[in-house]
Biotite code that builds the C-alpha atoms (Angstrom):
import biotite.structure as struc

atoms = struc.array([
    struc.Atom([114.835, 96.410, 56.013], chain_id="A", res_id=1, res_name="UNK", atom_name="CA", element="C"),
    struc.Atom([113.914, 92.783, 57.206], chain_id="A", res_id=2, res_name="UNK", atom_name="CA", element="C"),
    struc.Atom([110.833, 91.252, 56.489], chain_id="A", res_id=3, res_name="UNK", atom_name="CA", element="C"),
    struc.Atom([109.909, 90.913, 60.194], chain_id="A", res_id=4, res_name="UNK", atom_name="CA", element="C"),
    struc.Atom([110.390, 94.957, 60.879], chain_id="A", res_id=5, res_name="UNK", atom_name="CA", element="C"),
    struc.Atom([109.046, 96.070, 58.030], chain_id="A", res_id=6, res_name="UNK", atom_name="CA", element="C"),
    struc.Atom([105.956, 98.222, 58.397], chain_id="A", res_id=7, res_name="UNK", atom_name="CA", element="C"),
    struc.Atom([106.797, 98.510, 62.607], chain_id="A", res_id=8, res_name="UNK", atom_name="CA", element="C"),
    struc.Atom([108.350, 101.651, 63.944], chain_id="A", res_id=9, res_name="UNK", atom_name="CA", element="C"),
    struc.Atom([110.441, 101.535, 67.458], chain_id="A", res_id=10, res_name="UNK", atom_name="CA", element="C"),
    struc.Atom([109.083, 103.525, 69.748], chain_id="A", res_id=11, res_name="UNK", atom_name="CA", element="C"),
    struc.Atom([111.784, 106.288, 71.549], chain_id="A", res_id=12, res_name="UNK", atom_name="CA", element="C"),
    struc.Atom([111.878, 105.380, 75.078], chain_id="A", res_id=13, res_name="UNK", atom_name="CA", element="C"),
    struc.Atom([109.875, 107.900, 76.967], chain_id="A", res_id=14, res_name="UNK", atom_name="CA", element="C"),
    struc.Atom([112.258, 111.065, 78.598], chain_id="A", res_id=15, res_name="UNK", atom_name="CA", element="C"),
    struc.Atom([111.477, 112.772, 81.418], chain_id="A", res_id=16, res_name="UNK", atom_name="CA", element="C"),
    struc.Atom([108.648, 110.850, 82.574], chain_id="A", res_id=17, res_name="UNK", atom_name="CA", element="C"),
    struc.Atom([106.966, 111.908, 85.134], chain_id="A", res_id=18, res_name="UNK", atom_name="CA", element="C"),
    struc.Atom([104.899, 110.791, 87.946], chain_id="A", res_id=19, res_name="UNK", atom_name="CA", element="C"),
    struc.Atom([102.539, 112.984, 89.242], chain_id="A", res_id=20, res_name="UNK", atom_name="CA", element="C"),
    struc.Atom([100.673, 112.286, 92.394], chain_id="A", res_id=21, res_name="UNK", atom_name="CA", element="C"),
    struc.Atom([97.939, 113.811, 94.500], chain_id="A", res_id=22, res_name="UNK", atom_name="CA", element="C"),
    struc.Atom([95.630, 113.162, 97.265], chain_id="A", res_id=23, res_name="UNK", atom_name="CA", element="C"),
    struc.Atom([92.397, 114.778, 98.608], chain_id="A", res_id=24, res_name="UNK", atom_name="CA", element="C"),
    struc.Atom([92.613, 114.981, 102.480], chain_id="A", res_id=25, res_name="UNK", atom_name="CA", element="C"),
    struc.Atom([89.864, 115.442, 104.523], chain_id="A", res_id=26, res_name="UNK", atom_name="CA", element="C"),
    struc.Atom([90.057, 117.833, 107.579], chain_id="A", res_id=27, res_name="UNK", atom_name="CA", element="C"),
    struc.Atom([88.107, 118.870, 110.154], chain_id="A", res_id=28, res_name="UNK", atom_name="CA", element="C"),
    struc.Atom([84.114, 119.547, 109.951], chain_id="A", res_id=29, res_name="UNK", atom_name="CA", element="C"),
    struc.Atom([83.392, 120.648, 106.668], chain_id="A", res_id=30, res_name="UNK", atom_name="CA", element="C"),
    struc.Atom([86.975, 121.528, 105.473], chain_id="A", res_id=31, res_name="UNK", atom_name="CA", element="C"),
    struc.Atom([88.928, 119.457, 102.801], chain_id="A", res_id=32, res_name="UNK", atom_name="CA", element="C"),
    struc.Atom([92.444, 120.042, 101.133], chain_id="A", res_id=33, res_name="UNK", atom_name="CA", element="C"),
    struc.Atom([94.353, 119.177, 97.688], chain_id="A", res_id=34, res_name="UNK", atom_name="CA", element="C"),
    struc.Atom([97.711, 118.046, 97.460], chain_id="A", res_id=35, res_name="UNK", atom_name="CA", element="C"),
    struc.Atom([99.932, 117.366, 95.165], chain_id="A", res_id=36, res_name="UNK", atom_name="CA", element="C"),
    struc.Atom([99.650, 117.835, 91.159], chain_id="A", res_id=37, res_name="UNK", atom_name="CA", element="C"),
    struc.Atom([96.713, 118.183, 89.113], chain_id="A", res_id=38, res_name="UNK", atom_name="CA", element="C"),
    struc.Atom([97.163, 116.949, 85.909], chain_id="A", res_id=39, res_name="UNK", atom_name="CA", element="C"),
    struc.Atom([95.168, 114.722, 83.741], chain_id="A", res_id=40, res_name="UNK", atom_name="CA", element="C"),
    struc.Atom([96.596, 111.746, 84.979], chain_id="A", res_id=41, res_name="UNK", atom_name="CA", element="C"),
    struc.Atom([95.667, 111.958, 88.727], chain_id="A", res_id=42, res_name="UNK", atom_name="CA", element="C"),
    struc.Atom([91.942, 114.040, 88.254], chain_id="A", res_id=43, res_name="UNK", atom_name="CA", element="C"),
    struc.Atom([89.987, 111.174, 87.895], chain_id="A", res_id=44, res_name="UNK", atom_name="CA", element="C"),
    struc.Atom([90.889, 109.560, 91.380], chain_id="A", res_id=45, res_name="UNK", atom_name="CA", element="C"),
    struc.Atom([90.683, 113.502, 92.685], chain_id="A", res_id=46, res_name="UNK", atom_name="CA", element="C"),
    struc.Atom([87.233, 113.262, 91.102], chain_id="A", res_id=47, res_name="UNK", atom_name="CA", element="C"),
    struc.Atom([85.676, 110.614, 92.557], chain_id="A", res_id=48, res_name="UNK", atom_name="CA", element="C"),
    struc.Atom([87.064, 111.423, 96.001], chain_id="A", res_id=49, res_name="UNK", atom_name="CA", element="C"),
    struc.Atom([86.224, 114.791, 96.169], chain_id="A", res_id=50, res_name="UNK", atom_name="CA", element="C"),
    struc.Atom([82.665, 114.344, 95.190], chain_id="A", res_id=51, res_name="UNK", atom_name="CA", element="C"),
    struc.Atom([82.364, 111.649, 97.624], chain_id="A", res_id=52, res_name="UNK", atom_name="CA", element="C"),
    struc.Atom([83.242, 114.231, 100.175], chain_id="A", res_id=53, res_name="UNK", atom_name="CA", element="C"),
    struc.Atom([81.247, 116.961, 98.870], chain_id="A", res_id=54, res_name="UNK", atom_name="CA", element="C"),
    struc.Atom([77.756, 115.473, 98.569], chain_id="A", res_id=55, res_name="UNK", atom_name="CA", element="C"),
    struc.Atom([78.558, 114.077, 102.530], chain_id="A", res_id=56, res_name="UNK", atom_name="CA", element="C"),
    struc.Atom([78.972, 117.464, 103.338], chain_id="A", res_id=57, res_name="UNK", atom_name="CA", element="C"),
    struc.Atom([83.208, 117.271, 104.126], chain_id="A", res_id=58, res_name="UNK", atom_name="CA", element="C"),
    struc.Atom([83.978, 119.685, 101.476], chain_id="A", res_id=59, res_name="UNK", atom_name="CA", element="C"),
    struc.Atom([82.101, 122.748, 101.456], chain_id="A", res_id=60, res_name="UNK", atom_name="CA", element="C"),
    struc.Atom([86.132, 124.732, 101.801], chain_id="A", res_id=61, res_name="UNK", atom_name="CA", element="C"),
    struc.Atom([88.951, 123.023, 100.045], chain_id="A", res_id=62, res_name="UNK", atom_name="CA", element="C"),
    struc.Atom([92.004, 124.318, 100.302], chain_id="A", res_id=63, res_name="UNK", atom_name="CA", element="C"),
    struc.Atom([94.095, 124.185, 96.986], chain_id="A", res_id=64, res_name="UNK", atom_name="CA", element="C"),
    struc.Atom([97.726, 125.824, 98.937], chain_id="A", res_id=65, res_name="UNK", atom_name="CA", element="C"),
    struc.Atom([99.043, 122.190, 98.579], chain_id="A", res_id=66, res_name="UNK", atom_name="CA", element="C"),
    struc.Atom([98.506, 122.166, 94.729], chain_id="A", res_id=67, res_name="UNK", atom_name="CA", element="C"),
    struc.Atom([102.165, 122.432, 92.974], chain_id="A", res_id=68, res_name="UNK", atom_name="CA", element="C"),
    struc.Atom([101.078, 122.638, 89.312], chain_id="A", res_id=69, res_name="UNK", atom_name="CA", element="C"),
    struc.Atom([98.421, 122.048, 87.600], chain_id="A", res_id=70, res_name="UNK", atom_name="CA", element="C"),
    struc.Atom([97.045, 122.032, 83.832], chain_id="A", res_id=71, res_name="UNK", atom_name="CA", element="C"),
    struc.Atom([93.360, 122.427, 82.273], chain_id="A", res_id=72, res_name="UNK", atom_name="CA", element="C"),
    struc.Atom([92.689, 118.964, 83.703], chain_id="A", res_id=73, res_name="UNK", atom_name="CA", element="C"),
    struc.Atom([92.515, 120.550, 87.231], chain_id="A", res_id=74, res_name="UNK", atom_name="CA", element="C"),
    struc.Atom([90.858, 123.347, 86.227], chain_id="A", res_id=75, res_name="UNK", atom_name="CA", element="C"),
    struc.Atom([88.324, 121.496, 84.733], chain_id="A", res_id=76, res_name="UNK", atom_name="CA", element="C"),
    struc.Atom([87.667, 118.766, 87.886], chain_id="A", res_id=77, res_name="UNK", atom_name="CA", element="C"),
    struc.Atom([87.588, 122.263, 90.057], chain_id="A", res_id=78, res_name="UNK", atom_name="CA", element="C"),
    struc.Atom([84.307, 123.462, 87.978], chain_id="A", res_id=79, res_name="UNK", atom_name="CA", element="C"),
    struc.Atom([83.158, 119.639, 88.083], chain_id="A", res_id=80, res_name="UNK", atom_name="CA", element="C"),
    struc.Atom([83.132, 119.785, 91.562], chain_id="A", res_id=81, res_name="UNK", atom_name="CA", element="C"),
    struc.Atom([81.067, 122.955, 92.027], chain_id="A", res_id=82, res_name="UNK", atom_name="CA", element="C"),
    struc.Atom([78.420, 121.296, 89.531], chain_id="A", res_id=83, res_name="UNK", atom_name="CA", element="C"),
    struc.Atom([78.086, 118.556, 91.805], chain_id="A", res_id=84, res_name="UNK", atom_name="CA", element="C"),
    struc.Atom([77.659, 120.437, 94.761], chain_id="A", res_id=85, res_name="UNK", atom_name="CA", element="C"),
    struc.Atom([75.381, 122.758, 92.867], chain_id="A", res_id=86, res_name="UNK", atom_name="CA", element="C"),
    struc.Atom([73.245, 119.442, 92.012], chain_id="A", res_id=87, res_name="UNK", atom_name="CA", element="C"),
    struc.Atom([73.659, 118.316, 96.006], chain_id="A", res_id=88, res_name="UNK", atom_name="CA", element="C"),
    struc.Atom([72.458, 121.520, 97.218], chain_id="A", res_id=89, res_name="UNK", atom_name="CA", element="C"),
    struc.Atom([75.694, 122.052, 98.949], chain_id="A", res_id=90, res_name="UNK", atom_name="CA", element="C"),
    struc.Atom([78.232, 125.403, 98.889], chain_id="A", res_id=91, res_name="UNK", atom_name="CA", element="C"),
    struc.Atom([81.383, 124.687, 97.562], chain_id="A", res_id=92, res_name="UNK", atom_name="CA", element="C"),
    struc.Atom([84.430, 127.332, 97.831], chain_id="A", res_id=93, res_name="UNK", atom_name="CA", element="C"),
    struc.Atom([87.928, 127.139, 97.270], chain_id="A", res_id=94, res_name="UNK", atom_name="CA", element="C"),
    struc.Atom([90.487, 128.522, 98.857], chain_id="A", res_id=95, res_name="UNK", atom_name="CA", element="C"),
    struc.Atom([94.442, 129.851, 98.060], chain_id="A", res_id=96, res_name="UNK", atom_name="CA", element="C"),
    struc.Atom([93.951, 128.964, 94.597], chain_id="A", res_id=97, res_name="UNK", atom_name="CA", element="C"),
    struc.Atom([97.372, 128.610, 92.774], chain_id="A", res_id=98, res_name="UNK", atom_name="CA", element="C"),
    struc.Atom([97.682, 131.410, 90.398], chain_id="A", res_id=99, res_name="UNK", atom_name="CA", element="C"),
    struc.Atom([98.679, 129.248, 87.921], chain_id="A", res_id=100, res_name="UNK", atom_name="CA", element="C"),
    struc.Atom([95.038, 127.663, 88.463], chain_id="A", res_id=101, res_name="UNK", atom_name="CA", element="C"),
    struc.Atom([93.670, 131.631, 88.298], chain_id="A", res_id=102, res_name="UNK", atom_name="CA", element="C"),
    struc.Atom([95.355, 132.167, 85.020], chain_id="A", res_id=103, res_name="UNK", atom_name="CA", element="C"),
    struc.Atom([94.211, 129.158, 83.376], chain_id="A", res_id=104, res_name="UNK", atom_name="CA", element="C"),
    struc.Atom([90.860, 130.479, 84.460], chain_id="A", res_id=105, res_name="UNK", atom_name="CA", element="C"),
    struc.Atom([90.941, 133.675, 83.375], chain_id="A", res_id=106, res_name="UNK", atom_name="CA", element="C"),
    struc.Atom([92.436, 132.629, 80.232], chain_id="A", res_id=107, res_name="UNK", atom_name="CA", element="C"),
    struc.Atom([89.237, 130.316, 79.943], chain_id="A", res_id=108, res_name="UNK", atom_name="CA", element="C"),
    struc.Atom([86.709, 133.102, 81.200], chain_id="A", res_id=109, res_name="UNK", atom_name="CA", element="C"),
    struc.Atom([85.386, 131.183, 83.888], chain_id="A", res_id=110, res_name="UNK", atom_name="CA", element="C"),
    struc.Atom([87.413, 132.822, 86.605], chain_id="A", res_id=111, res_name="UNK", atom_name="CA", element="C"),
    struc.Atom([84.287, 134.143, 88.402], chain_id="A", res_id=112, res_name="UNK", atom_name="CA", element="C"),
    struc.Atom([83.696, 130.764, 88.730], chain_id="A", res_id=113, res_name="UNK", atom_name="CA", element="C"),
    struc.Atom([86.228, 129.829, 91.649], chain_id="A", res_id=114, res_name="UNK", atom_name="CA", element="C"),
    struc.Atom([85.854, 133.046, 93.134], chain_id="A", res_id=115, res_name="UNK", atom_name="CA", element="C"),
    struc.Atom([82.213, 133.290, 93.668], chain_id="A", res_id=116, res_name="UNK", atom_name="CA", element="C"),
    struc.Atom([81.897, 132.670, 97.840], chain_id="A", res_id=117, res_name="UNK", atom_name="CA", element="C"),
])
């Protein structure tokens, strides 16, 4: 070993990176939608958006049919969202939730928690 790598490891180059995207759409009146992935690398834009739109009142439905995977991260910004509405005095319910998204849920026994109209 050389003097000048000793002590360094290489990193592997990463494989099957990928890039997940989504957006949060606003529709009409009071309805909102999710697209894309929710994973821990796009919730924190998804946050921020969405509770933007919820304490104007532009998300008291969002529709989750445009959500292609998803992993606890989601799951997690979906019962953030309903806190913040709670705190803004606002409804909040979601519809066509992924059943990936239900399973999680269930698995997490908060399931009542994105079903409760």
């Amino acid at each position: 070993m050389s003097p000048v790598s000793w002590g360094r490891r290489r990193r592997a180059p990463l494989r099957n990176s990928t890039v997940h995207t989504a957006e949060f759409e606003l529709q009409d009146g009071e309805r909102s939608r999710v697209n894309g992935v929710l994973h821990f690398t796009t919730v924190t834009s998804l946050l921020s958006e969405g509770s933007a739109a919820i304490g104007n009142g532009r998300a008291a439905v969002i529709d989750l049919a445009g959500v292609k995977d998803s992993d606890s991260s989601g799951l997690a910004l979906l019962i953030e969202w309903l806190s913040i509405a709670r705190a803004a005095q606002r409804n909040l319910r979601y519809e066509n939730i992924p059943a990936q998204l239900h399973q999680l849920a269930r698995l997490s026994d908060v399931e009542e928690l994105l079903t409760v109209s």
